[in-house]
C-alpha positions in Angstrom: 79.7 105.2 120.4 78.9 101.5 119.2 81.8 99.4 119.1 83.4 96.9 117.1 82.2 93.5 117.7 85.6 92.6 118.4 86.3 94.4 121.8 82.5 92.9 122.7 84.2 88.7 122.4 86.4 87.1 124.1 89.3 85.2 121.8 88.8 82.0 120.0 90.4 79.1 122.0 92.3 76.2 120.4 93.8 73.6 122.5 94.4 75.6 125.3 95.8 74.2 129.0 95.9 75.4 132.3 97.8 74.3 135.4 95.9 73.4 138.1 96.6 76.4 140.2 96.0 78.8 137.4 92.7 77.4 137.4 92.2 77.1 140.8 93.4 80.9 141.4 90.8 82.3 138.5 88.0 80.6 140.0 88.7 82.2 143.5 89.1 85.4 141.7 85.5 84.7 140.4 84.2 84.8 144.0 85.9 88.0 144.9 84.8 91.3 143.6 88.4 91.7 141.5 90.9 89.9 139.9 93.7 91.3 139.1 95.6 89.6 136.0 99.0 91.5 135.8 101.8 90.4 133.4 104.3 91.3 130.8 103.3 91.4 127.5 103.0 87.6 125.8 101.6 85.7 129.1 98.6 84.8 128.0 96.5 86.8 130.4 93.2 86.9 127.6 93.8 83.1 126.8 94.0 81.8 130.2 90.6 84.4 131.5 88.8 82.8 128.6 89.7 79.3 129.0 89.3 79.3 132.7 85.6 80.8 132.2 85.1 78.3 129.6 86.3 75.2 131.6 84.5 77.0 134.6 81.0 77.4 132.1 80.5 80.6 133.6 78.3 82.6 131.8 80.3 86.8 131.5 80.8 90.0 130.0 83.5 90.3 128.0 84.9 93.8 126.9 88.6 94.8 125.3 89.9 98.3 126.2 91.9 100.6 123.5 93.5 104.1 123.6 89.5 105.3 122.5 88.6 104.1 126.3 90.7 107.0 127.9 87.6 109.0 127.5 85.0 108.1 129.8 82.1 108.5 127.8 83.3 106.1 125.1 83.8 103.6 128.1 81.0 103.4 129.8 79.1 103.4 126.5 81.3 100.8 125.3 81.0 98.7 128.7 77.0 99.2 128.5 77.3 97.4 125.0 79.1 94.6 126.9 76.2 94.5 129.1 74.1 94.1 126.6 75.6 91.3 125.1 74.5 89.3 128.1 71.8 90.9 129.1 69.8 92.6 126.2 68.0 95.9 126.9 70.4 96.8 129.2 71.3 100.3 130.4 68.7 102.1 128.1 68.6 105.3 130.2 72.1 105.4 130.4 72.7 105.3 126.8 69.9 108.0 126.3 71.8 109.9 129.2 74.9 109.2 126.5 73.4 110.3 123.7 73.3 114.1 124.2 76.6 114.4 126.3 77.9 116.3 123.8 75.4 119.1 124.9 74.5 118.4 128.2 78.0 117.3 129.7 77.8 114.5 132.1 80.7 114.5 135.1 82.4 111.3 136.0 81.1 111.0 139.4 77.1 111.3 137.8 78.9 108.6 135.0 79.5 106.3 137.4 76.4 106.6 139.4 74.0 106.1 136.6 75.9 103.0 135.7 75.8 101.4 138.9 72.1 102.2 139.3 71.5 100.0 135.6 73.4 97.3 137.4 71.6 97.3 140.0 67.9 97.4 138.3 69.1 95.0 135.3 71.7 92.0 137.5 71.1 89.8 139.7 72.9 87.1 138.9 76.7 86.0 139.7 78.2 87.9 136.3 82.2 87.8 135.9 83.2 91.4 134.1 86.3 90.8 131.9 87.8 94.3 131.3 90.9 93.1 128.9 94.1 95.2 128.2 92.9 97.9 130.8 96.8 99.1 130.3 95.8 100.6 127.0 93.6 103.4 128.4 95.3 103.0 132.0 96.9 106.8 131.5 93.3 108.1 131.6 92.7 109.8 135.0 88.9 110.0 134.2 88.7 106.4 133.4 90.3 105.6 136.3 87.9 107.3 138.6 85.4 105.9 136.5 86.6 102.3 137.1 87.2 103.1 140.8 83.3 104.1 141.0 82.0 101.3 139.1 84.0 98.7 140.9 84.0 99.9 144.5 80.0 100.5 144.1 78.5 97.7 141.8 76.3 95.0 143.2 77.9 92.3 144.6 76.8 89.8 141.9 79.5 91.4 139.4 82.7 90.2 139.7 85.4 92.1 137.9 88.6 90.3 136.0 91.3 93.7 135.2 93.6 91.9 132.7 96.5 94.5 131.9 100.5 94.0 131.6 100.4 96.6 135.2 99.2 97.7 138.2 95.8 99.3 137.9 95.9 103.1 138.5 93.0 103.8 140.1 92.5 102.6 144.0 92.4 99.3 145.3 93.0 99.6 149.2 89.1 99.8 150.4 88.4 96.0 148.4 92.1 94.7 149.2 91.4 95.5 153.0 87.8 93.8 152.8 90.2 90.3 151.2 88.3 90.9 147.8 91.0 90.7 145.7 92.9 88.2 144.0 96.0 88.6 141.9 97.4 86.4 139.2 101.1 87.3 138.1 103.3 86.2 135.6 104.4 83.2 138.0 100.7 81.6 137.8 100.8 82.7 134.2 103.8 81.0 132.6 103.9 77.1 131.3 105.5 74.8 133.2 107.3 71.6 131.5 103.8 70.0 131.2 102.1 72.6 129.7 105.1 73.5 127.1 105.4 70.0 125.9 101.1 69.7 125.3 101.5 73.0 123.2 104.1 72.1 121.7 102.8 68.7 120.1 99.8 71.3 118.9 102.0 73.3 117.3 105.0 70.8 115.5 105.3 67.3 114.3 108.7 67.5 116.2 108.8 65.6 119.1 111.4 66.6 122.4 112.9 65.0 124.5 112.2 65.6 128.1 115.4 67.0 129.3 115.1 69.1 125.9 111.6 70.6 127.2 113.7 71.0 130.4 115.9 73.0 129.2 113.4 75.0 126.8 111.3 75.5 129.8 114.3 77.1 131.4 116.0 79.2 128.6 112.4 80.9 128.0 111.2 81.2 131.7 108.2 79.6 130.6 107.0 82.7 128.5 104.0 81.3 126.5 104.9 83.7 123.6 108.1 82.4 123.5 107.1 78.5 123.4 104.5 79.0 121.0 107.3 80.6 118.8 109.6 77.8 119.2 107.0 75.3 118.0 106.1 77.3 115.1 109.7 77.2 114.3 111.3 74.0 115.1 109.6 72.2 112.5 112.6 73.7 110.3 114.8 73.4 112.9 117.9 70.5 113.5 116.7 70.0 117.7 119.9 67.9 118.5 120.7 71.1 120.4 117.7 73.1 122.1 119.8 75.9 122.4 121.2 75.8 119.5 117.6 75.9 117.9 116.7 78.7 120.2 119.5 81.2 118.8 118.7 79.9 115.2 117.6 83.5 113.5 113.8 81.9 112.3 113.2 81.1 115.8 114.0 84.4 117.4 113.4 86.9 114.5 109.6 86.6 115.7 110.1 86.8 119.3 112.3 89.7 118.6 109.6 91.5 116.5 106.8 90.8 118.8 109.0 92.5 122.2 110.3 95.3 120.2 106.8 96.5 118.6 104.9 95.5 121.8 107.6 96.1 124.4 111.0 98.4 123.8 109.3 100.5 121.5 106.3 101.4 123.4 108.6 103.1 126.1 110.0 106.4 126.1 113.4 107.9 124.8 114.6 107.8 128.3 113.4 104.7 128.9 114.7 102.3 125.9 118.3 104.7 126.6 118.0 103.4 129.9 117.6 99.5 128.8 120.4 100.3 126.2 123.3 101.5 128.3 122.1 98.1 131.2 121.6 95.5 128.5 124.9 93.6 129.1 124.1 93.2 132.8 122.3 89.9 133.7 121.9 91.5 137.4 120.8 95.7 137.4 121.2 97.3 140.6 121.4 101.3 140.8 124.6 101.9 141.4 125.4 99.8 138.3 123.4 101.7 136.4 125.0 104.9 137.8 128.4 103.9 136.9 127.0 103.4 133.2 126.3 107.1 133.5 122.4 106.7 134.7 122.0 109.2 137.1 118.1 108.9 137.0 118.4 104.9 137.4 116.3 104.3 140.4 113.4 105.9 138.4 114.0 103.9 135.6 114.6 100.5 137.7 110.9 101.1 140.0 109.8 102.4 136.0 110.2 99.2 134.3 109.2 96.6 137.5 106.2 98.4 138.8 105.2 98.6 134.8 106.0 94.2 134.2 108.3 95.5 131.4 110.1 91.8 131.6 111.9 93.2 134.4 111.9 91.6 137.7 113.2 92.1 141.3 115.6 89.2 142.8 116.4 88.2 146.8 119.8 90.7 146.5 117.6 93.7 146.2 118.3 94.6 142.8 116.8 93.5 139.3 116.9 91.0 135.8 115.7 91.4 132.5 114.1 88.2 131.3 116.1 86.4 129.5 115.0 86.8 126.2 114.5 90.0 126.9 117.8 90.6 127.7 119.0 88.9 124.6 116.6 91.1 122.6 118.2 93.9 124.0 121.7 93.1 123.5 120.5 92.2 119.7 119.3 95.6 119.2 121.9 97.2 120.8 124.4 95.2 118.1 122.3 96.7 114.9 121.4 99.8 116.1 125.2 101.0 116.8 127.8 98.5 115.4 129.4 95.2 116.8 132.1 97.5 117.9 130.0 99.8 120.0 128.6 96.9 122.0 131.6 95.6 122.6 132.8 98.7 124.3 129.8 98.4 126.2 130.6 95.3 127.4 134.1 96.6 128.6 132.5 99.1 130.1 129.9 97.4 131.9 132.4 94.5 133.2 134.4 97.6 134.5 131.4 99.3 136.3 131.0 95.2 137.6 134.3 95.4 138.7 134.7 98.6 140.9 131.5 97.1 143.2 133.4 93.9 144.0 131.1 91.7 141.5 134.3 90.2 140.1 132.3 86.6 138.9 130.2 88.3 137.0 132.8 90.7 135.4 134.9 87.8 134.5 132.0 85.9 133.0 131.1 89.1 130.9 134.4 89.8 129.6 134.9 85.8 128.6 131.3 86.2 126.7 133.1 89.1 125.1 135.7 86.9 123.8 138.0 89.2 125.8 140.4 86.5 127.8 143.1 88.8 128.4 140.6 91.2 130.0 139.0 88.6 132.1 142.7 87.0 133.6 143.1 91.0 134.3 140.2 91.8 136.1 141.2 87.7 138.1 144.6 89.6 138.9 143.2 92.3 140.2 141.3 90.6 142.4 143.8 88.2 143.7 142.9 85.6 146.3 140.1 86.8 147.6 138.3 87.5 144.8 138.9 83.6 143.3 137.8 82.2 146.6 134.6 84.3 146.6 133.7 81.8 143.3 132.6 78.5 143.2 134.2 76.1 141.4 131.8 75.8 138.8 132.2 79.3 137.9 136.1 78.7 138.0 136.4 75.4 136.2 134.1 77.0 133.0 136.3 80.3 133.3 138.9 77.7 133.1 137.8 75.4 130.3 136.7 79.2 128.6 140.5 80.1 127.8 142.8 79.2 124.4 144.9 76.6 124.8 147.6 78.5 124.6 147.1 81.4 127.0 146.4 78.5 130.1 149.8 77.4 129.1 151.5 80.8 128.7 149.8 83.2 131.1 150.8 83.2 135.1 146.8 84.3 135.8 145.7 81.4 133.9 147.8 79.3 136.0 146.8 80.1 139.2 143.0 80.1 138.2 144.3 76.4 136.9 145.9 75.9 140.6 142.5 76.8 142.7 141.0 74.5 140.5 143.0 71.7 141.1 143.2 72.6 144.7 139.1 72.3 145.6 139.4 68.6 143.6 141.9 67.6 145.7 144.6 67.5 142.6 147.5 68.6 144.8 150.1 67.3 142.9 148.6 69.4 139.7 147.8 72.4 141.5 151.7 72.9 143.2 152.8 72.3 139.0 150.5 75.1 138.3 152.0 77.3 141.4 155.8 76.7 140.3 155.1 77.6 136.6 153.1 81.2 137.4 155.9 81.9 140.3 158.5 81.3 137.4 156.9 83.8 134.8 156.0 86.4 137.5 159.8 86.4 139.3 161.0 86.5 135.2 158.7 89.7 135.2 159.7 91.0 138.5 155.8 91.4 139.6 155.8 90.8 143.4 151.9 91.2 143.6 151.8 87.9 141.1 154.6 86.3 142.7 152.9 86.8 146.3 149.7 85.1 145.1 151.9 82.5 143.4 153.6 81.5 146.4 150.3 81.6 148.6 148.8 78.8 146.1 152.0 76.8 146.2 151.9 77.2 150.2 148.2 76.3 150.0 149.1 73.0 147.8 151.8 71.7 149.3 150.4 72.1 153.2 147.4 69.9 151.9 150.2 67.5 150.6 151.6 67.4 154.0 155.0 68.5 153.1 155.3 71.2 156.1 158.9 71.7 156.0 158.6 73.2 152.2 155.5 74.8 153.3 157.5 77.0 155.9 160.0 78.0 153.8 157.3 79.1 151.3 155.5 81.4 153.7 158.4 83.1 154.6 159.6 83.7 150.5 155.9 84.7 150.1 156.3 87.1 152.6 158.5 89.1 151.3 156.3 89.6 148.3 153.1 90.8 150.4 152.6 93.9 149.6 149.7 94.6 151.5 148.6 94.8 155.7 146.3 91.7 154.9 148.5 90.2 152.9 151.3 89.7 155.4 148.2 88.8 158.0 147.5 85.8 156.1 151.1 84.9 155.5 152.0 85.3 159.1 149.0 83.2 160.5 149.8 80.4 157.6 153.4 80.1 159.5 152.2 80.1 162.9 149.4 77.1 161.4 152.8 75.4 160.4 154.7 76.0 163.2 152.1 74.5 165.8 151.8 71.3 163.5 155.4 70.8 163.5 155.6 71.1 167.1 153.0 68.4 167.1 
């Protein structure tokens, strides 16, 4: 039942910095009876407890969980070595008690009774209780009785820090209703610019810039695995171009490894399927994932947030991958089934974008896709309305996005070119654009492109002024409508120009 010294030690610390708040939050924690340190895999959760307790020169009791701590026994035998690190001769008549469970079985409620009795014959003191990578054995509903018993009923001088990647299993509600917990996410856990750049200057001679450790900062999300990657790699690395550096294969071939061995691949078949078929979708909402033929994608969504697997809720009420994560997945996808297949993925998921009105982000897929045909397609489709639901931004890279050629050539491309034009107050630009996609879509006899033709033209040239040509353009345009709300708009344009004519 002894364990390896290992699990007994907290980890060796090497130029380690904490924000202010991180610090601030732990030693709060430190005057509860829990703390709750809950994030993905890679956050630092060990380095930051141990730094904080170190900077703090509190004096604890460090133990690591593993899959061997799913039976109680092994625990609280474990946990009473712990003890003992800090307080020598402790728990002797628990450990006898231990010795001969084999013969005389011990129950968990008797478990947890005898160790809280040690505490409270051998501690006095303040002592923080560091139980590290409870997620390991979390699965265990004996352990998590056991831990229930053991923290609810301990004296009040221990003070317990649960360090796992999620939400503990057994109960909290009694201590959270008495305001004696405290909980430090992945929000209080990531590095901000400050802390990146410090690590960084540990880690390579190369020195960045700060609008490069701006942008670092924001392409990883702050993930501390992820910086401390980056600095171990950029030494070989040309940083002209962060991102560039940050796609470079030595950079991301370890980040890769570390989220598929401790991440994707620690999920089940249903799971990693799951995060397979949504992996071209920077925003996952269920009835996305249900038009990619999930029909158990609510589980899977609540799955993968409540469990910190890089996945996190937004304001819209649906969910994000981290961003690397995300990329991860994509790569995966790519070599486990072909360049081709995850192409037709991203079709397919650009489509499922499509039918539930998200035509931005279906655009912007299909363009990432190198599919510009596709993307002018799903632009048609979606007519006025869907352009003016974008923002210029969107619509002015969309724009920049396309081959030379096909802005020239293609009526679609016009018109995105028009609406462009028409928000910068390039009215003279945007009317060209107009007139060249009316001509191609009257040469194809397509009324539904000529109508949205004509209503750019009539939007350009009533901002000109010219109100005469403006009328006569409503009334050509239509005849084109081919819809109720179509002929709506067209027939309140005309009245618009009609009163400021009569004025």
């Amino acid at each position: 039942l002894k364990p390896v010294a290992a699990k007994l030690a907290p980890p060796r610390l090497e130029n380690v910095v904490l924000r202010p708040e991180t610090l601030s939050a732990i030693r709060r924690g430190c005057a509860r009876r829990m703390s709750l340190v809950c994030a993905p895999a890679g956050y630092g959760k060990t380095t930051a407890i141990a730094a904080a307790l170190s900077e703090l020169k509190t004096a604890h009791v460090w133990y690591k969980l593993d899959a061997l701590d799913r039976d109680p026994v092994v625990f609280a035998a474990s946990l009473a070595a712990a003890f003992r690190q800090r307080y020598p001769g402790f728990g002797e008549e628990l450990l006898e008690r231990l010795r001969y469970a084999h013969q005389a079985p011990i129950s968990v409620e008797q478990l947890g009774a005898l160790f809280v009795s040690q505490c409270e014959d051998q501690i006095s003191e303040t002592t923080p209780v560091v139980l590290d990578d409870y997620h390991e054995a979390a699965d265990s509903a004996e352990l998590n009785a056991l831990l229930d018993d053991i923290i609810t009923n301990a004296p009040d001088a221990l003070r317990f820090l649960v360090l796992s990647r999620y939400d503990p299993l057994f109960p909290t509600s009694k201590i959270r209703l008495a305001n004696q917990v405290v909980t430090i996410n992945a929000d209080l856990l990531r590095f901000d610019v400050t802390q990146a750049g410090q690590v960084l200057q540990t880690l390579s001679a190369q020195r960045l810039t700060q609008e490069q450790l701006d942008r670092l900062v924001q392409l990883t999300e702050g993930w501390p695995a992820s910086v401390v990657f980056a600095g171990m790699a950029f030494d070989n690395l040309d940083l002209c171009d962060v991102e560039h550096a940050l796609s470079d294969p030595r950079m991301k071939q370890d980040a890769y490894s570390y989220l598929a061995e401790q991440v994707y691949d620690r999920e089940d078949q249903a799971t990693k399927a799951f995060l397979d078929r949504t992996c071209c979708l920077d925003h996952v909402t269920q009835s996305l994932a249900q038009r990619l033929g999930s029909d158990r994608a609510h589980h899977h969504l609540r799955h993968l947030a409540a469990r910190h697997v890089f996945t996190f809720a937004t304001e819209s009420g649906g969910h994000r991958y981290h961003n690397l994560f995300r990329e991860f997945l994509r790569h995966n996808y790519m070599r486990e089934h072909g360049e081709s297949s995850f192409r037709d993925l991203q079709r397919e998921s650009a489509d499922a974008l499509e039918a539930t009105g998200d035509i931005e982000r279906a655009v912007e897929l299909l363009l990432n896709a190198n599919e510009p045909l596709l993307a002018l397609e799903v632009i048609s489709r979606g007519g006025d309305p869907g352009l003016d639901s974008c923002p210029t931004d969107s619509l002015t890279s969309w724009l920049q996005r396309l081959p030379w050629q096909m802005q020239q050539d293609e009526p679609w491309a016009r018109l995105l070119s028009a609406q462009v034009h028409v928000r910068a107050g390039h009215l003279e630009e945007a009317l060209a654009d107009a007139d060249a996609a009316s001509l191609i879509f009257a040469s194809a006899d397509d009324s539904w492109g000529c109508y949205h033709a004509l209503s750019a033209k009539e939007s350009a040239l009533y901002w000109i002024g010219d109100l005469e040509r403006t009328a006569d353009v409503c009334t050509e345009a239509l005849a084109h409508a081919t819809s109720d709300e179509q002929k709506f708009h067209m027939l309140l344009s005309s009245a618009s120009v009609a009163l400021d004519q009569r004025d």
